[in-house]
C-alpha positions as CSV (number, residue, x, y, z in Angstrom):
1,X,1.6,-17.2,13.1
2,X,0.8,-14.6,10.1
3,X,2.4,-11.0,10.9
4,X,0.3,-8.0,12.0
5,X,-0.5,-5.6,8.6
6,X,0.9,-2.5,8.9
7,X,-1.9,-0.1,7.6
8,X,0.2,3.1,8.9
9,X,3.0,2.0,6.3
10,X,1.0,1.1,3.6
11,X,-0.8,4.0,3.1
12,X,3.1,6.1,3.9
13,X,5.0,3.9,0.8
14,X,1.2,3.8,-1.7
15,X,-1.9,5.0,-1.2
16,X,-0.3,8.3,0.5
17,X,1.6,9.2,-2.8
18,X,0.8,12.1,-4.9
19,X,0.2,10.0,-7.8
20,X,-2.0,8.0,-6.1
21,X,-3.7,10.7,-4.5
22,X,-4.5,12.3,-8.0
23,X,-6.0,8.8,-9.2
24,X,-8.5,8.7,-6.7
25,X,-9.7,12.5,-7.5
26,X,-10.2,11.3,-10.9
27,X,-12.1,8.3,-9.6
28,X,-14.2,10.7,-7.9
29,X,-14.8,12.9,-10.4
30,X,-16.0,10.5,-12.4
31,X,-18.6,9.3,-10.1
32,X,-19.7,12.9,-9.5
33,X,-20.1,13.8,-13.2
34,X,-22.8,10.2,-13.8
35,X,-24.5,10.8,-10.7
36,X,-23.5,8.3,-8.6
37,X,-24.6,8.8,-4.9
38,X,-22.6,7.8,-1.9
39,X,-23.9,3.9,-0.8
40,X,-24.6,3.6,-4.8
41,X,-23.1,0.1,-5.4
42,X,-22.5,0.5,-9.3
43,X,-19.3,1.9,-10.4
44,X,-18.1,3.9,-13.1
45,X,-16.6,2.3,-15.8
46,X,-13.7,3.9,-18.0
47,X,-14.6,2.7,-21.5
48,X,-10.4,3.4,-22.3
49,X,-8.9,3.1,-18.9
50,X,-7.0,6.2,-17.4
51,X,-4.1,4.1,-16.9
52,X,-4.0,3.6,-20.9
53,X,-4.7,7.3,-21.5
54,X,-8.5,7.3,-21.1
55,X,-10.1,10.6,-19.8
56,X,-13.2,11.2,-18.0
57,X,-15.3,13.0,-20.5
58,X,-18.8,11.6,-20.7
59,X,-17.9,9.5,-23.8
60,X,-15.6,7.6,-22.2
61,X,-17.9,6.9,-19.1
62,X,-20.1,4.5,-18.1
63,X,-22.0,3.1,-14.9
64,X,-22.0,-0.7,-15.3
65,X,-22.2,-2.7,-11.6
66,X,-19.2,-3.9,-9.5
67,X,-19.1,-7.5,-11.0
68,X,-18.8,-6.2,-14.5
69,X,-16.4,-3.7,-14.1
70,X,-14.1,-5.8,-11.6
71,X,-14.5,-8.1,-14.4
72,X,-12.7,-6.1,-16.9
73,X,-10.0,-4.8,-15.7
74,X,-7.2,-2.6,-17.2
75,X,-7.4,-4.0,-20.4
């Protein structure tokens, strides 16, 4: 029998965490500055990802759909 997730203590040890807390901001940001509505189902893309020192200016932003930008990853 599989164990019960513990969402409570996930989002304590991870999502909870100031770091992770000012990655989603970013995320946010960069929907809000191409326009992207709430229930849109493209995604903004980081040309240079912020996790390899990417930023959000407009240069470095793109909307490209879900499949594609799953796709590439933090390359």
């Amino acid at each position: 029998m599989a164990t019960k997730r513990d969402y409570a203590k996930e989002y304590r040890e991870y999502q909870g965490t100031p770091e992770q807390l000012r990655r989603q901001s970013e995320r946010h940001k960069a929907r809000r500055k191409m326009g992207l509505k709430t229930g849109d189902p493209r995604e903004v893309d980081h040309k240079v990802p912020l996790s390899k020192g990417g930023s959000n200016s407009r240069i470095n932003l793109r909307v490209v759909s879900r499949t594609t930008n799953r796709k590439k990853g933090a390359r």
